[in-house]
PDB file with SEQRES, HELIX, SHEET and CRYST1 records, atoms N, CA, C and O in Angstrom:
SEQRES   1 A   65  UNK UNK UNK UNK UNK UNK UNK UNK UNK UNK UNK UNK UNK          
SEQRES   2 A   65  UNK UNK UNK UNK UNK UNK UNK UNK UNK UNK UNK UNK UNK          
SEQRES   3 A   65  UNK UNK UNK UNK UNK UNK UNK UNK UNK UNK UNK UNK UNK          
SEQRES   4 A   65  UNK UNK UNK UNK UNK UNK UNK UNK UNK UNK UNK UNK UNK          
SEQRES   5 A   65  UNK UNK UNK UNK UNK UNK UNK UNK UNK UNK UNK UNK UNK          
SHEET    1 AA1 3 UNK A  12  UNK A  18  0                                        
SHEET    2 AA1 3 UNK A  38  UNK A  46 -1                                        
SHEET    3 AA1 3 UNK A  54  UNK A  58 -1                                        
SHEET    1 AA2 2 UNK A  22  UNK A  24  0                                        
SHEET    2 AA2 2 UNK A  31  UNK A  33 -1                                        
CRYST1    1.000    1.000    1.000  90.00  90.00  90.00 P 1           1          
ATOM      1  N   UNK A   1     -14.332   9.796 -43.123  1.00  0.00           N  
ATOM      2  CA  UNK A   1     -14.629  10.262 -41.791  1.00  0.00           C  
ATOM      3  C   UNK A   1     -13.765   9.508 -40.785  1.00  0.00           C  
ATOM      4  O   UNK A   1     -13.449   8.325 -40.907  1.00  0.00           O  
ATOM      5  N   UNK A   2     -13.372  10.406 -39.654  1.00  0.00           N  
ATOM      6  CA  UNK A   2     -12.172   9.775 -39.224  1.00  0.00           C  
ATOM      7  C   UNK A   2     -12.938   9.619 -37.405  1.00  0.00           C  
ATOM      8  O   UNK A   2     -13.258  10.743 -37.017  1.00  0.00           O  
ATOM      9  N   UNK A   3     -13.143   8.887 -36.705  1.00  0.00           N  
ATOM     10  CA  UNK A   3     -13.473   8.376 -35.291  1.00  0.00           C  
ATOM     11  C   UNK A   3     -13.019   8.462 -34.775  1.00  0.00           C  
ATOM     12  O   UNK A   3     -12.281   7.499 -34.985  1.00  0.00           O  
ATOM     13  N   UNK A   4     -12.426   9.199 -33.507  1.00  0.00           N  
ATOM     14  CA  UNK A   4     -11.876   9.254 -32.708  1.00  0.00           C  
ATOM     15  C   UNK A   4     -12.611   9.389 -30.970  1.00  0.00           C  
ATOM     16  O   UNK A   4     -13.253  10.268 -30.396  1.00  0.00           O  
ATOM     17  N   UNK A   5     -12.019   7.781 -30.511  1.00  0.00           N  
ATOM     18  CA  UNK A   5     -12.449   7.672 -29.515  1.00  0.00           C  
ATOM     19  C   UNK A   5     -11.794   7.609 -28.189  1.00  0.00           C  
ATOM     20  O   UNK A   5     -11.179   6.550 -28.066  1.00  0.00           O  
ATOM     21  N   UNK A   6     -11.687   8.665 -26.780  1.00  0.00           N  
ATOM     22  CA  UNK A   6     -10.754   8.579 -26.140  1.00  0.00           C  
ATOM     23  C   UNK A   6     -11.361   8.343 -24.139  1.00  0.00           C  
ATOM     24  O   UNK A   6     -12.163   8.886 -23.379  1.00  0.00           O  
ATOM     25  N   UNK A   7     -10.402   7.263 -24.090  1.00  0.00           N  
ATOM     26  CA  UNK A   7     -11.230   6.707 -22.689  1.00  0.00           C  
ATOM     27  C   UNK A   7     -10.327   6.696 -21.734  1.00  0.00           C  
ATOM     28  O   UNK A   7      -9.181   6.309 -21.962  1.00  0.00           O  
ATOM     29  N   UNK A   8     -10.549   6.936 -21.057  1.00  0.00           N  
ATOM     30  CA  UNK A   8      -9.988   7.010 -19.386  1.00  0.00           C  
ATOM     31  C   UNK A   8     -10.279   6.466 -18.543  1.00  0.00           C  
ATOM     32  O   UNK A   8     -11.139   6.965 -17.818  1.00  0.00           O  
ATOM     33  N   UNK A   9      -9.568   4.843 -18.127  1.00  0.00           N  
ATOM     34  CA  UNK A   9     -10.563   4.521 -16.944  1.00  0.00           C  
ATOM     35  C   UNK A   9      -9.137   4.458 -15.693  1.00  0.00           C  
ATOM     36  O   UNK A   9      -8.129   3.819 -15.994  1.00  0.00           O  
ATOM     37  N   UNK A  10      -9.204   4.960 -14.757  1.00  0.00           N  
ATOM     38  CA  UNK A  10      -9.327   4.359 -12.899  1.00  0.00           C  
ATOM     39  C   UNK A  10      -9.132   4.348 -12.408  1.00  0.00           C  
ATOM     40  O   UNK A  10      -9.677   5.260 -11.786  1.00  0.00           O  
ATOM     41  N   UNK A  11      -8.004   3.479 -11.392  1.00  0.00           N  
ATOM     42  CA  UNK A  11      -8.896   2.076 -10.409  1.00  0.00           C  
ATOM     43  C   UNK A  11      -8.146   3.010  -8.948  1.00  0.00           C  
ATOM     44  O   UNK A  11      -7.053   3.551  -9.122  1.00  0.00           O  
ATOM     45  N   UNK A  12      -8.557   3.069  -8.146  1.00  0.00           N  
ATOM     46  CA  UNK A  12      -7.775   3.304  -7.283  1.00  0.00           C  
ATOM     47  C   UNK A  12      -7.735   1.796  -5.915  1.00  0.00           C  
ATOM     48  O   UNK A  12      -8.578   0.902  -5.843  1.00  0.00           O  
ATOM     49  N   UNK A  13      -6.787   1.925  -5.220  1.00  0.00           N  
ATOM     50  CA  UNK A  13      -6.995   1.068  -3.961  1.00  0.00           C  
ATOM     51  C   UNK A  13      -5.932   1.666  -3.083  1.00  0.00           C  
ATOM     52  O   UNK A  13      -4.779   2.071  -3.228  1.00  0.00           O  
ATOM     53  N   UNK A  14      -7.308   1.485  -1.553  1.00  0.00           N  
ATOM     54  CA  UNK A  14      -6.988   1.653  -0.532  1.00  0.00           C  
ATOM     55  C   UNK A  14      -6.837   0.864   0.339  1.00  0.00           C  
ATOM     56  O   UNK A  14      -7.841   0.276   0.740  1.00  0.00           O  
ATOM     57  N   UNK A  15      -5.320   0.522   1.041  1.00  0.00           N  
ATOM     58  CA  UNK A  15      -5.326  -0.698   1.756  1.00  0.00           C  
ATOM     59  C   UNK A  15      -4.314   0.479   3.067  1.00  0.00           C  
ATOM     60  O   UNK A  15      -3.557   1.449   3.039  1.00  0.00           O  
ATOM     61  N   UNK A  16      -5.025  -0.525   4.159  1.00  0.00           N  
ATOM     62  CA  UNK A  16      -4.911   0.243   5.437  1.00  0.00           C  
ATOM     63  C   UNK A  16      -4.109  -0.994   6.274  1.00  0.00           C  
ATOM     64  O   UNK A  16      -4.837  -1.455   7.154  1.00  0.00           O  
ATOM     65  N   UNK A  17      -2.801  -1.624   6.203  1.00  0.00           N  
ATOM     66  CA  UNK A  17      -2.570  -2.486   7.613  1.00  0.00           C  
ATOM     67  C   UNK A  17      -2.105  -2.233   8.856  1.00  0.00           C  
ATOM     68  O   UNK A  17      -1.287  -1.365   9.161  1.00  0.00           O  
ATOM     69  N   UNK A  18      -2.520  -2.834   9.408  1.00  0.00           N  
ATOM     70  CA  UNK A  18      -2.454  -2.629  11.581  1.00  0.00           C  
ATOM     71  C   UNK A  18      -1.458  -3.442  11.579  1.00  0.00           C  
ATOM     72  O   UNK A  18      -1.565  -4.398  10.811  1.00  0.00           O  
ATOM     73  N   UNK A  19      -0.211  -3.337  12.405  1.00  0.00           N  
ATOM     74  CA  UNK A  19       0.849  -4.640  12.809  1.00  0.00           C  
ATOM     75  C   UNK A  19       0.692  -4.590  14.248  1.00  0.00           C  
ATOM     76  O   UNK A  19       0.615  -3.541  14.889  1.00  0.00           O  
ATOM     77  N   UNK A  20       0.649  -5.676  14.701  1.00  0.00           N  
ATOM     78  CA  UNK A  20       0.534  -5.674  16.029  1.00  0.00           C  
ATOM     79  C   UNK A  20       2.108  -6.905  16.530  1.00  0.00           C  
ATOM     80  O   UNK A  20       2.067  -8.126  16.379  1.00  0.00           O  
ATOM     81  N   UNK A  21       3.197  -6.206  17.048  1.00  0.00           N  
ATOM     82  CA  UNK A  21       4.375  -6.899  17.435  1.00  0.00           C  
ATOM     83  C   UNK A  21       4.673  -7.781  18.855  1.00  0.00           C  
ATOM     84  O   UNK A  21       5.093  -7.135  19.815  1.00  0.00           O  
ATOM     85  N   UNK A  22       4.497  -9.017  18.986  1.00  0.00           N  
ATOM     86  CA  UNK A  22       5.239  -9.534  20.319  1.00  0.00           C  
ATOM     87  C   UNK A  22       6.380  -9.657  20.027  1.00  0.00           C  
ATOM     88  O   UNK A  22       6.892 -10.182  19.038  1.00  0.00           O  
ATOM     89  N   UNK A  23       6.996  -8.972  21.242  1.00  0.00           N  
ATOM     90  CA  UNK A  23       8.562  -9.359  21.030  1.00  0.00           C  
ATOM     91  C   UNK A  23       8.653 -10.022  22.115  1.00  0.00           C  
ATOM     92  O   UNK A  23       8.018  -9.646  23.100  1.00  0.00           O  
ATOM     93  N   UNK A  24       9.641 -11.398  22.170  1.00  0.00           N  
ATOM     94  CA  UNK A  24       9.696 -11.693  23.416  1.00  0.00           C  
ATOM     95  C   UNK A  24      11.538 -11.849  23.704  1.00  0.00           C  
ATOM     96  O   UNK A  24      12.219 -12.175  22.731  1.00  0.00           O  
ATOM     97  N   UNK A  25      12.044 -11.667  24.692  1.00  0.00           N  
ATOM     98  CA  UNK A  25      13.080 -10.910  25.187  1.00  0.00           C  
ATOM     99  C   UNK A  25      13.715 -12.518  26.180  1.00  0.00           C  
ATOM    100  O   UNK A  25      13.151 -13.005  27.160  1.00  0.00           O  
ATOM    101  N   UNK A  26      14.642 -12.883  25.702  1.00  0.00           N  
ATOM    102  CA  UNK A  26      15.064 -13.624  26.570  1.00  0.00           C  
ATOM    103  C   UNK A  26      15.967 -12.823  28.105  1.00  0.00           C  
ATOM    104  O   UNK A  26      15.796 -13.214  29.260  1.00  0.00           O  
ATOM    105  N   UNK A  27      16.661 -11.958  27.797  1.00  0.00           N  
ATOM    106  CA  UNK A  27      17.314 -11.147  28.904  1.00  0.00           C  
ATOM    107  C   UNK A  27      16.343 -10.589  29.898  1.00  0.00           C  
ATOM    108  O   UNK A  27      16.497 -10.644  31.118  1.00  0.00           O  
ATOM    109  N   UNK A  28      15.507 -10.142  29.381  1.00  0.00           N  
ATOM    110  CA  UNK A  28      14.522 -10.054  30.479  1.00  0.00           C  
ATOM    111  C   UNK A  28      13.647 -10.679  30.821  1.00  0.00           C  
ATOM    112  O   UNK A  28      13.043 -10.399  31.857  1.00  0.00           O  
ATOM    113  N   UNK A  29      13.260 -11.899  29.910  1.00  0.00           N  
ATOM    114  CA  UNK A  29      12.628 -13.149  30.321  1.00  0.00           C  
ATOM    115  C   UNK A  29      11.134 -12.857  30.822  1.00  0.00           C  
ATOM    116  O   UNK A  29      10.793 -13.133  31.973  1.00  0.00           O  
ATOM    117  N   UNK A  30      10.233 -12.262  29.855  1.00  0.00           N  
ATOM    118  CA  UNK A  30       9.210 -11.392  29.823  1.00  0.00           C  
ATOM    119  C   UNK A  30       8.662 -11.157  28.509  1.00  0.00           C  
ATOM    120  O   UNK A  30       9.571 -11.254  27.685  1.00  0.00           O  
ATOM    121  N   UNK A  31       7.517 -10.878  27.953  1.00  0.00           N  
ATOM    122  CA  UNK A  31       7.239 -10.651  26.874  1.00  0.00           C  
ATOM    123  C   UNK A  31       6.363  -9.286  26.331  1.00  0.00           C  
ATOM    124  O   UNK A  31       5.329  -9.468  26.974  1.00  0.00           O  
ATOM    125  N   UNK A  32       6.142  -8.095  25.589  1.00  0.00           N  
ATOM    126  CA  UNK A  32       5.521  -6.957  25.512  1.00  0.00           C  
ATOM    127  C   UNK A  32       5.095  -6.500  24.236  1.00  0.00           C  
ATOM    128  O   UNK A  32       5.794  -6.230  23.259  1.00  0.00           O  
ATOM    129  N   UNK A  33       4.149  -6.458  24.335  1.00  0.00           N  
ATOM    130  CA  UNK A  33       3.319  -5.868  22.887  1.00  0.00           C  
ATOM    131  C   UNK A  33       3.523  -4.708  22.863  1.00  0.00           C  
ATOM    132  O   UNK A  33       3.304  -3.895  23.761  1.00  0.00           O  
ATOM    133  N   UNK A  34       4.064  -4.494  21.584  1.00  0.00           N  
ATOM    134  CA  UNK A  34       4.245  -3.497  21.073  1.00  0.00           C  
ATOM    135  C   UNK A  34       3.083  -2.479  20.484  1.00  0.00           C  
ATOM    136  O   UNK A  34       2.131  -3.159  20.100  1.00  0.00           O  
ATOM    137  N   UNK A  35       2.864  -1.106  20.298  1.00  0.00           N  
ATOM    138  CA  UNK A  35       1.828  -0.336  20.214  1.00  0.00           C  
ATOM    139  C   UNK A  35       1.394  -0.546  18.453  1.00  0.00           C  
ATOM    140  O   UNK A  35       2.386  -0.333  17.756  1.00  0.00           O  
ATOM    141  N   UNK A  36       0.514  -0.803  17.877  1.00  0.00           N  
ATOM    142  CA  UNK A  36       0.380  -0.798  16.807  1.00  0.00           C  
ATOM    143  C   UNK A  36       0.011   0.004  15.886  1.00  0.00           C  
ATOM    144  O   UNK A  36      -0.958   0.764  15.870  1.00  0.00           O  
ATOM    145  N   UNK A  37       1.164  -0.261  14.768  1.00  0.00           N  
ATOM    146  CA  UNK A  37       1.254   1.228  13.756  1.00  0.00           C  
ATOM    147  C   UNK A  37       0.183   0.880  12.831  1.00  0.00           C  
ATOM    148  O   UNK A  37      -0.233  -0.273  12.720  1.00  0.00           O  
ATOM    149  N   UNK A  38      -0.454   2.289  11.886  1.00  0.00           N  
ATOM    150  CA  UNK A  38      -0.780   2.025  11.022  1.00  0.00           C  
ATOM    151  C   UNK A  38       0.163   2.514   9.470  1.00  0.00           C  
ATOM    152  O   UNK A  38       0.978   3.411   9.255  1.00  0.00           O  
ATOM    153  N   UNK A  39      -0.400   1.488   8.655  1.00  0.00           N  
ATOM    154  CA  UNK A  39       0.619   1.673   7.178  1.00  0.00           C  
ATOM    155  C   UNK A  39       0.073   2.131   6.164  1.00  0.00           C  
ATOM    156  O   UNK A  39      -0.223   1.208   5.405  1.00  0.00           O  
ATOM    157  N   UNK A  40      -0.334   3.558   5.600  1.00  0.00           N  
ATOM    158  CA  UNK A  40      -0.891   3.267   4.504  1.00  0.00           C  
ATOM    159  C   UNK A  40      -0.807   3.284   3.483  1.00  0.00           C  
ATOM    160  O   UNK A  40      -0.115   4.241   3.134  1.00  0.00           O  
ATOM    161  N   UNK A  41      -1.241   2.561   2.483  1.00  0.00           N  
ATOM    162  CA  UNK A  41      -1.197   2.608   0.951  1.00  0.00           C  
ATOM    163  C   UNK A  41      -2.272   2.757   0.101  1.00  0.00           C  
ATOM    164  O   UNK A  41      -3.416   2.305   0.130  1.00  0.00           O  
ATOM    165  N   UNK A  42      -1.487   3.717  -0.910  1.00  0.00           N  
ATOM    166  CA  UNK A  42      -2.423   4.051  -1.923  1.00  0.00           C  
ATOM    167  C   UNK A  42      -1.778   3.670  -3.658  1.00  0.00           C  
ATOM    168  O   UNK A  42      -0.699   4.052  -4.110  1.00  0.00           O  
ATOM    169  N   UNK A  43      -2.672   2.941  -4.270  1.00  0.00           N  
ATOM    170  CA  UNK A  43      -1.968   2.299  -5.650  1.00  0.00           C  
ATOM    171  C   UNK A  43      -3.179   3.204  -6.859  1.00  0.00           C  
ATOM    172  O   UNK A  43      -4.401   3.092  -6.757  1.00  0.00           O  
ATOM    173  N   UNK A  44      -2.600   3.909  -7.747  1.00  0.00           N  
ATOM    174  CA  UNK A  44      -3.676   3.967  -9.078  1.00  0.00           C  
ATOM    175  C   UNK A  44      -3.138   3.712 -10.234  1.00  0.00           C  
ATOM    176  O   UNK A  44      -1.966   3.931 -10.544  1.00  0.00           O  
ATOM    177  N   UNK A  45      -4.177   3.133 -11.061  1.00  0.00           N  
ATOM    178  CA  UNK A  45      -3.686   2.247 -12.130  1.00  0.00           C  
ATOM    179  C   UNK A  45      -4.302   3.419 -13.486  1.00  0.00           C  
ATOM    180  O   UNK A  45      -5.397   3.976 -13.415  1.00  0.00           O  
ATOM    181  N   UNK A  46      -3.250   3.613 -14.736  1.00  0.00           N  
ATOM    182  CA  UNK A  46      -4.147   4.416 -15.869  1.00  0.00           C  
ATOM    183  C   UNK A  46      -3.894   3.331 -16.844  1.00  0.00           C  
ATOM    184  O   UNK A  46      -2.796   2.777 -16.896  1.00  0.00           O  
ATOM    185  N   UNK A  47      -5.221   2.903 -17.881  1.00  0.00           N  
ATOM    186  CA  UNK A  47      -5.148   2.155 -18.988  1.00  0.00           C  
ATOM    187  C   UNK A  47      -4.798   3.349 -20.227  1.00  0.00           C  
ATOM    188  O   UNK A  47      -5.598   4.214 -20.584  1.00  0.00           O  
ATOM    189  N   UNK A  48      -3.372   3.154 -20.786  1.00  0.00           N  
ATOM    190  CA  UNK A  48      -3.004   3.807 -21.867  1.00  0.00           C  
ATOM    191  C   UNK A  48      -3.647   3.265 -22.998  1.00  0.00           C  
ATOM    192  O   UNK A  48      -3.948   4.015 -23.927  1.00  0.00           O  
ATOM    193  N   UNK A  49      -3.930   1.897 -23.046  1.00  0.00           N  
ATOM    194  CA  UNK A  49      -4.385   1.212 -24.429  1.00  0.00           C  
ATOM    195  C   UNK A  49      -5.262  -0.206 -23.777  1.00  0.00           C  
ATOM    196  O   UNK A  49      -5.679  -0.606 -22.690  1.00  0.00           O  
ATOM    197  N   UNK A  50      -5.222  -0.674 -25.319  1.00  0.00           N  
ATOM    198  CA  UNK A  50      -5.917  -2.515 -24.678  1.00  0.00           C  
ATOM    199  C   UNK A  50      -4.769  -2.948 -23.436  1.00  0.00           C  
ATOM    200  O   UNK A  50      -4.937  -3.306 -22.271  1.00  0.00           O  
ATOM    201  N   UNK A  51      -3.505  -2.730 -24.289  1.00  0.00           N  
ATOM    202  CA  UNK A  51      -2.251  -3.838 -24.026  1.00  0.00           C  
ATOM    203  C   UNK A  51      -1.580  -2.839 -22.795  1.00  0.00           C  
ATOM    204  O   UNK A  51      -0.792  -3.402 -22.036  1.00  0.00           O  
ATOM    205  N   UNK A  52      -1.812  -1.637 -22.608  1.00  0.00           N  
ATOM    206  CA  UNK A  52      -0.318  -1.142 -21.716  1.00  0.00           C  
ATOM    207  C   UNK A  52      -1.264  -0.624 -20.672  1.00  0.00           C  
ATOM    208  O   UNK A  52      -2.494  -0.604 -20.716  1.00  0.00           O  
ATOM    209  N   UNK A  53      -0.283  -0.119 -19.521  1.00  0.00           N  
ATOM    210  CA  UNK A  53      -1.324   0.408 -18.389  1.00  0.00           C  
ATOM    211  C   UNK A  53      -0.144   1.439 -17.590  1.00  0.00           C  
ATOM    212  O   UNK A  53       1.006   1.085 -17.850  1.00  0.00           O  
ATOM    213  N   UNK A  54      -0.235   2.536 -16.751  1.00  0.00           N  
ATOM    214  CA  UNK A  54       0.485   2.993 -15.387  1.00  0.00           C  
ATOM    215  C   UNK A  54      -0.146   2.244 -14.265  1.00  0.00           C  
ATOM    216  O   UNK A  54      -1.284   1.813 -14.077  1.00  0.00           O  
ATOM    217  N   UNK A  55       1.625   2.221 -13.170  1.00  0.00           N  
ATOM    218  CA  UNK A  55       0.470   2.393 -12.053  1.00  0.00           C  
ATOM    219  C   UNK A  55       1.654   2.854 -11.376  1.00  0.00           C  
ATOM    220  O   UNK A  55       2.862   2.671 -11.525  1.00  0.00           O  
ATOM    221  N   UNK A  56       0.844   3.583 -10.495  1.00  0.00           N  
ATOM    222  CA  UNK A  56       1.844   4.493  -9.586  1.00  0.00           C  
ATOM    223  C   UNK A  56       1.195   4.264  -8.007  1.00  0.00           C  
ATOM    224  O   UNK A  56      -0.012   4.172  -7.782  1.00  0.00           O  
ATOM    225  N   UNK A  57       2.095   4.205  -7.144  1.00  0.00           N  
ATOM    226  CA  UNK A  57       1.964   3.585  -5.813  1.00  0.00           C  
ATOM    227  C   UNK A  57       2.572   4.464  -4.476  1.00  0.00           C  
ATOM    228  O   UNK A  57       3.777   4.715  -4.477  1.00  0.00           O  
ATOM    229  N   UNK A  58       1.932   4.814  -3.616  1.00  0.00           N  
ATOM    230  CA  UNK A  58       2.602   5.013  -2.109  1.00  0.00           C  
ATOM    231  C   UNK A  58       2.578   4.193  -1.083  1.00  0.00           C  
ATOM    232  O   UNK A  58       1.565   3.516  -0.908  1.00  0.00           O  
ATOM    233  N   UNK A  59       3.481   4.105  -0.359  1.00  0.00           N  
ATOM    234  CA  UNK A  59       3.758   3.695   1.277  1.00  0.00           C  
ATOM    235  C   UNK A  59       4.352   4.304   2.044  1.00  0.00           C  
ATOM    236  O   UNK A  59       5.371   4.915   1.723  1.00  0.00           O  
ATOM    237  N   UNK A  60       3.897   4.295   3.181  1.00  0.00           N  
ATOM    238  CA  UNK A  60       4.901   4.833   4.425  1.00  0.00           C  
ATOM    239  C   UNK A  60       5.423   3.682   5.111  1.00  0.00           C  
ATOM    240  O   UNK A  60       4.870   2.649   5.489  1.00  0.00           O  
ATOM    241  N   UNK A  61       6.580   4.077   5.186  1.00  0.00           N  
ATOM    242  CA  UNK A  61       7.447   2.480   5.434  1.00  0.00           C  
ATOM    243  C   UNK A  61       8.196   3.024   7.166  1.00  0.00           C  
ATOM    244  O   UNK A  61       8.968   3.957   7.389  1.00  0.00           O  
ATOM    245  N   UNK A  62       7.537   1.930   8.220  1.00  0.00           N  
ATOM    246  CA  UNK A  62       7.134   1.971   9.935  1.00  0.00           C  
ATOM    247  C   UNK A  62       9.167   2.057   9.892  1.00  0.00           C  
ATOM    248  O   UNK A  62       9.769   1.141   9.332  1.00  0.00           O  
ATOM    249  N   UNK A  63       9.724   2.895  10.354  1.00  0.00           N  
ATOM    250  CA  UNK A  63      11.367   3.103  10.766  1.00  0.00           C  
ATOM    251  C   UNK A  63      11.212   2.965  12.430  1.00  0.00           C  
ATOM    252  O   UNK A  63      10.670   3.667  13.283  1.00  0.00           O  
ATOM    253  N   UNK A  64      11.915   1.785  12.459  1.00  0.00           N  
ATOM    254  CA  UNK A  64      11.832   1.242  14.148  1.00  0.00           C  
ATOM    255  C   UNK A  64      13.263   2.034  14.680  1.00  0.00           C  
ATOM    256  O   UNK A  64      14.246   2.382  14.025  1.00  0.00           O  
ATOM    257  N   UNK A  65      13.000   2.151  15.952  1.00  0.00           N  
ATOM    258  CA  UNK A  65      14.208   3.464  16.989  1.00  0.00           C  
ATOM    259  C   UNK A  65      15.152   2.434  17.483  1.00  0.00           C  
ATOM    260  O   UNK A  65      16.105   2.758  18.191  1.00  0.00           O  
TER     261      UNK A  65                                                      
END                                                                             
């Protein structure tokens, strides 16, 4: 008799960061906060076995003007 056992586990994570920028400007000799972006990421992990795993990942990556 032959057992066959097949499992699937997971994981997801959600991570959300806020940047909040001072720049401070010697030419204008003044300092201004910048509006703050949000970044998000999403990571999920698949267990193929004991020993091996995926993981596959997104970001949106902030492109300054």
């Amino acid at each position: 008799m032959i057992k066959l056992e097949i499992k699937f586990i997971f994981k997801t994570v959600n991570n959300r960061d806020w940047w909040n920028n001072r720049v401070d400007t010697d030419a204008d000799e003044h300092s201004h906060l910048k509006r703050s972006r949000f970044v998000p990421y999403f990571g999920l992990t698949y267990d193929l076995n004991e020993n091996n795993s995926l993981y596959l990942s997104y970001t949106s990556i902030f492109n300054t003007k």
